[in-house]
N, C-alpha and C positions, 0 to 999 in steps of 0.2 A: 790190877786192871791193865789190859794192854793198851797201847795208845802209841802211833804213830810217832816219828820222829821230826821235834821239832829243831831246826838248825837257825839260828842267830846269824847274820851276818853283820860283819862290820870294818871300818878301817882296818885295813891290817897291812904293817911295818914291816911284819916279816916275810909275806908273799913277795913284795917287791927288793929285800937283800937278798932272797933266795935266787930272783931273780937276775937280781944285779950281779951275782957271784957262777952265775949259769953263765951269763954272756961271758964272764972274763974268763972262765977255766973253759969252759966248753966252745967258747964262742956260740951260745947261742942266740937265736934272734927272740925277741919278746914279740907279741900280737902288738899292731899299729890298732889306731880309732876304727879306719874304713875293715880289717879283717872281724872286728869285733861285732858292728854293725854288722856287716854280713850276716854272720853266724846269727846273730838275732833276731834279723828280720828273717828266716830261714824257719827258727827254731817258731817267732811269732807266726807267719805264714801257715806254718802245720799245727799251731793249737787250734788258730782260726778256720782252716777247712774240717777240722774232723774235732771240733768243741762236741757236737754232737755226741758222738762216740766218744770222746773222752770225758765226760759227763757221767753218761753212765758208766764207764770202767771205774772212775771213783769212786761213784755209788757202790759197785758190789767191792772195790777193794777196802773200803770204810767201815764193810759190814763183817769187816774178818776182826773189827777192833769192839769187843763187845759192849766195853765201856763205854761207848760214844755212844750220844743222843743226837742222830741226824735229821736236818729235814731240808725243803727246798723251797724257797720264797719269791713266790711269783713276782710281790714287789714289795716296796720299804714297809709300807703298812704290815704286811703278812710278816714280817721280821721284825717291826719292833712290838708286834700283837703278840708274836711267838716267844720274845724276851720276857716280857711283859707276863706273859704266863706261869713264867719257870722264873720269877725273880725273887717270888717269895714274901713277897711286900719290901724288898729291900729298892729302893729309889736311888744306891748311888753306884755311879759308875765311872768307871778308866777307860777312856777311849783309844786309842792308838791315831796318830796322825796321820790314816786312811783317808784318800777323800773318797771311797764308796762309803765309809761309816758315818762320817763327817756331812757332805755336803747331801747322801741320800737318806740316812737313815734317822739320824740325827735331828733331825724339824718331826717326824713322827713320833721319837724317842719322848724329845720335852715335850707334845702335845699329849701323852699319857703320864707325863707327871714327872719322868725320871729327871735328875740333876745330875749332868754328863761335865767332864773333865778332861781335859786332857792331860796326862800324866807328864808326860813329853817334855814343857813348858817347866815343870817345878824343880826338873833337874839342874836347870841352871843359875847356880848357886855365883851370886857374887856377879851378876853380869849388869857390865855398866850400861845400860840401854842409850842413854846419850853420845854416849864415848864410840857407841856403836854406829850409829845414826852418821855421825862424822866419819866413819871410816866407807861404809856401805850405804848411801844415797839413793843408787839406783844402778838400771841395771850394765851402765858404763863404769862401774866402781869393781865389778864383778871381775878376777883376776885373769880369766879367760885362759883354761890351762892345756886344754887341746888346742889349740893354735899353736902356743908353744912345743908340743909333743907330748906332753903330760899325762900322765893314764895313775889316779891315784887308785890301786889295788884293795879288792874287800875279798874275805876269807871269812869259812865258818869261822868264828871262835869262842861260840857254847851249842853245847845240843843236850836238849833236854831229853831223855827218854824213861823218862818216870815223873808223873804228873804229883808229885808227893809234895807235903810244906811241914815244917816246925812253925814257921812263923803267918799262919793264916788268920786275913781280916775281914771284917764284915761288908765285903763291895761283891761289886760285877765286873768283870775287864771285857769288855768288847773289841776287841781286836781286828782289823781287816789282817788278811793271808796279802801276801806281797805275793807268795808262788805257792803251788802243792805238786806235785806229781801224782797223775792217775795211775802207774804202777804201783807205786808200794807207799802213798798217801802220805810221802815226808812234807812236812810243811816249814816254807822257808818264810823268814822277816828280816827286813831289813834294818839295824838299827843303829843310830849315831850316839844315842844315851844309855839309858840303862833302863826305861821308862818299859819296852817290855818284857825282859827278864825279871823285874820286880813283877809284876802282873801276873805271870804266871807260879814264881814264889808268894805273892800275900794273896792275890783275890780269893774269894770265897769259890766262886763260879767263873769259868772259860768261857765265855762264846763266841767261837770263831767264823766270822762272814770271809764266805768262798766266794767272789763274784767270779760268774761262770767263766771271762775270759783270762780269766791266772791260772786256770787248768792246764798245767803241762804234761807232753808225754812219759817224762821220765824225771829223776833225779839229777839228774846233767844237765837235763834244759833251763829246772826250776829254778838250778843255782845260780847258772849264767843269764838269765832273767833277772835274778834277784841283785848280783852283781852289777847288771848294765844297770838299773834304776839309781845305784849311786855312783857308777860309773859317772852317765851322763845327768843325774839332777845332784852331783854333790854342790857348783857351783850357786842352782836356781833356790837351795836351801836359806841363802843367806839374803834374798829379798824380805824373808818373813819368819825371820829367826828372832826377830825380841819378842820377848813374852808377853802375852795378852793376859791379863789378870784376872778379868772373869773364868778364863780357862785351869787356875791355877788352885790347887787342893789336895793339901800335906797328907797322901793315904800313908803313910808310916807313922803318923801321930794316932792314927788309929791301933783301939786294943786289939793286942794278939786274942785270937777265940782259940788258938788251940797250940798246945807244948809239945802234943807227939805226934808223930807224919801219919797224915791225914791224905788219903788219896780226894781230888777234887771233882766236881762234876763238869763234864766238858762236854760242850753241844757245839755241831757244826752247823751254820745254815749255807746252804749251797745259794747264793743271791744270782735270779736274775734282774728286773726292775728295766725291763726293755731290750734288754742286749740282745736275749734269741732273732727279736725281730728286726736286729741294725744287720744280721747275718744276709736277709733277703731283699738288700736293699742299700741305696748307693750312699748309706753311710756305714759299710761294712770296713773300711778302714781304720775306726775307730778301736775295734776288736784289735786290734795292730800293738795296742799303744800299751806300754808299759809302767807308766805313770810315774817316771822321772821325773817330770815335768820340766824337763830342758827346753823345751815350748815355753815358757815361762822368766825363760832368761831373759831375752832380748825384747819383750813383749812392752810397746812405748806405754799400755795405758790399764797394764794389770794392776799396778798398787792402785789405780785413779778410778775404776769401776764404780758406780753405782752400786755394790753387791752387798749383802752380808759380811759384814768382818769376819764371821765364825767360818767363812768358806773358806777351803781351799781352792786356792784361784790357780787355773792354769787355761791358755786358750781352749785347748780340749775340755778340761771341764767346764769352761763355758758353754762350748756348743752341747755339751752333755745334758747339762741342766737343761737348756733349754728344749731339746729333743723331748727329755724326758717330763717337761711340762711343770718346773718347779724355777724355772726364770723366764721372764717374758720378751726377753729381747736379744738377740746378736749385734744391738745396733753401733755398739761400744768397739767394735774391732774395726781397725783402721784398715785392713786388708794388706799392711804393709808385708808380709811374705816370710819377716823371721821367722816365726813360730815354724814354717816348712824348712826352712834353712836350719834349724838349730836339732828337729825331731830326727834320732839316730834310726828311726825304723820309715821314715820318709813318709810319713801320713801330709796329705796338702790338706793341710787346717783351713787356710782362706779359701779354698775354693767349696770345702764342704759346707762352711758359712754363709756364704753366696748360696750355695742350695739351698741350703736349710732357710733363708729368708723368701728366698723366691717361691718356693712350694708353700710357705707360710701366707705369703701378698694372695697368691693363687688359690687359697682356700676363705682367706678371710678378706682380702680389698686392704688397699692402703686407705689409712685414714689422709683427713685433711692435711693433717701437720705434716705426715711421710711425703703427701702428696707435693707437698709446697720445699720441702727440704729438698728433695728426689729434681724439680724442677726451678732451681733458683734465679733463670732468667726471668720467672713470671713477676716474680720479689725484684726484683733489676728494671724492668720495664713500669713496674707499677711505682716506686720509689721516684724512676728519671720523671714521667710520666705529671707527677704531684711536685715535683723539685718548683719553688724552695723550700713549698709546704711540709713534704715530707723529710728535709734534713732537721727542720725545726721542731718536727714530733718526736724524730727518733731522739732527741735528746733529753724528752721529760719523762720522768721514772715511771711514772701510770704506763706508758706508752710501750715503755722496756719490757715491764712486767705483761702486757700484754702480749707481747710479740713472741715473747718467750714461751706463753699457753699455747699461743695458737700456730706460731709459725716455727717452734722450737728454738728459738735464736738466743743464748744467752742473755739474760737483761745486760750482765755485764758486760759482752762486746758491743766491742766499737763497729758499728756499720760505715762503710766507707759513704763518701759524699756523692749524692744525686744532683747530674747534669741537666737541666730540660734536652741539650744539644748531645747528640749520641757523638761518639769518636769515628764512626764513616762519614757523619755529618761536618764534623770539623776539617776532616781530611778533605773531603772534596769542597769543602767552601775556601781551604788554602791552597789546592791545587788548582782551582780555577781563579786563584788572587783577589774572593773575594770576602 
């Protein structure tokens, strides 16, 4: 069966001695962070005007591979209905720590029954999660290694190109694509374990989700795409690198079904789940984003979200979610600005958030509680207004809890003390000495 080239990326020690030994014999200069970024948002820029077209060129170049079972999924439902098809009654599955797979497809997946995993997670053998927790806190523990000049190097270092196994087991591996090329449909991943190289050695069945905008022109770009994501999210990794246990499930304990090479069946779904339509419209920057999540670094209140633990969290995938109508609120971003300072292809996260709530207020009305957060002099005026009444309520716990319903105010904070006497009042009752 012919089948496209799949190439692995990952750390690799030797791209940067090779380098290191360039500069000293040849004097050569290595790529700085800003040339790198360049070339990215350059190579992002031209997926994003001509996706279109590059869409379909994958399409007819997919169709030169005959083994492949293609199709195109208008949204997560159509994808995990179209798994769900082809699954065979088999319920259990390897996911790749995708957040298209993860945070879109994933709530449809287990709503038709499948029991999803993350492979990822069970590679790490021996890890002291406490001992971790001490070292990496948050996200000022984070080693910050471009400031220093630092550029850690990824190189292919496996390319599969025979989808064959000796050692095949009874699952599914759902994998998100990190890149493809619509010339000659190489498909690149990015990987720090070994979680999907086994996947494509044991799974029974492949099914690879293409979200429309990892379409690259060519093999060059796919790579250099796939390179910047650990480029710039090798550091954002280590916010949420101890392992979650519900996610964790030994598929090598599972029996071999088969001793002699066994070609596999491997389905692509081309996922869009709203993206065509971010293209016409002023959250088309989004399409930019490479999904490093280097947004993610400096971000004050990403572990503290209100969210799903099983998500992958990044400012962008916030607004993502929520666009796409599977989280209800932006209200959790501080608008503090790293997330645009830290994104190497220069997406302004805060300012899309502020759209995206404003066109939200505009369609639906601020409720009460927005209304009274949005306007905290009226809660200031109504507090001085009832003083000393109101210092004495906000301190009994019915009170808290309520305030907390209705006016959103933690029950646990402390509200500062109500004056009858306002402070222009004071001021001119001492500047006229009385």
């Amino acid at each position: 069966m012919k089948f496209p080239i799949v190439q692995i990326v990952e750390p690799s020690s030797q791209q940067s001695k090779h380098r290191a030994a360039g500069i000293f014999v040849r004097k050569e200069t290595r790529d700085d962070i800003n040339s790198i970024k360049k070339r990215l948002k350059s190579i992002r820029e031209y997926s994003r005007e001509n996706n279109i077209i590059l869409i379909e060129q994958l399409k007819n170049t997919l169709k030169r591979y005959d083994g492949l079972k293609i199709t195109y999924a208008e949204n997560a439902k159509e994808a995990a209905s179209y798994i769900k098809k082809h699954a065979d009654n088999n319920d259990l599955l390897s996911l790749n720590k995708s957040n298209v797979v993860i945070n879109e497809i994933r709530p449809e997946l287990k709503a038709l029954g499948f029991k999803t995993y993350l492979r990822y997670f069970k590679e790490f053998n021996n890890f002291e999660k406490e001992k971790f927790k001490k070292q990496i806190i948050d996200y000022w523990s984070l080693p910050g290694m471009h400031e220093r000049g630092l550029i850690e190097s990824f190189g292919v270092n496996k390319k599969i190109e025979k989808i064959t196994s000796y050692d095949m087991r009874d699952y599914i591996a759902v994998l998100g694509v990190n890149a493809i090329s619509a010339e000659d449909a190489n498909i690149f991943f990015l990987q720090h374990m070994s979680n999907i190289s086994k996947d494509f050695e044991q799974a029974r069945k492949i099914i690879l989700i293409v979200s429309i905008e990892k379409i690259m022109k060519d093999t060059g770009d796919a790579l250099l795409h796939t390179q910047s994501m650990g480029i710039f999210g090798l550091e954002s990794i280590l916010l949420d690198l101890s392992p979650n246990e519900k996610e964790i499930f030994d598929f090598d304990s599972l029996p071999v079904i088969s001793h002699t090479a066994s070609e596999k069946e491997i389905h692509v779904i081309l996922f869009d789940n709203g993206r065509s339509k971010l293209l016409n419209n002023d959250f088309r920057d989004l399409l930019l984003c490479i999904d490093c999540r280097a947004c993610a670094r400096q971000c004050p209140v990403g572990m503290h979200l209100l969210l799903e633990k099983e998500m992958v969290y990044s400012p962008k995938n916030y607004l993502m979610g929520f666009l796409q109508g599977s989280l209800p609120t932006t209200e959790g971003c501080l608008h503090c600005g790293r997330c645009h300072v830290e994104c190497p292809v220069d997406i302004d996260i805060p300012t899309l958030i502020w759209k995206a709530q404003l066109e939200y207020y505009a369609r639906h009305s601020r409720g009460l509680k927005k209304r009274m957060l949005d306007d905290p002099e009226v809660l200031a005026k109504l507090g001085s207004t009832t003083a000393p009444i109101s210092n004495w309520l906000t301190r009994i716990p019915i009170v808290k809890l309520l305030t907390e319903l209705f006016a959103g105010v933690h029950h646990k904070a402390n509200l500062p003390i109500f004056h009858k006497e306002t402070f222009r009042d004071w001021f001119e009752r001492r500047r006229h000495g009385r």
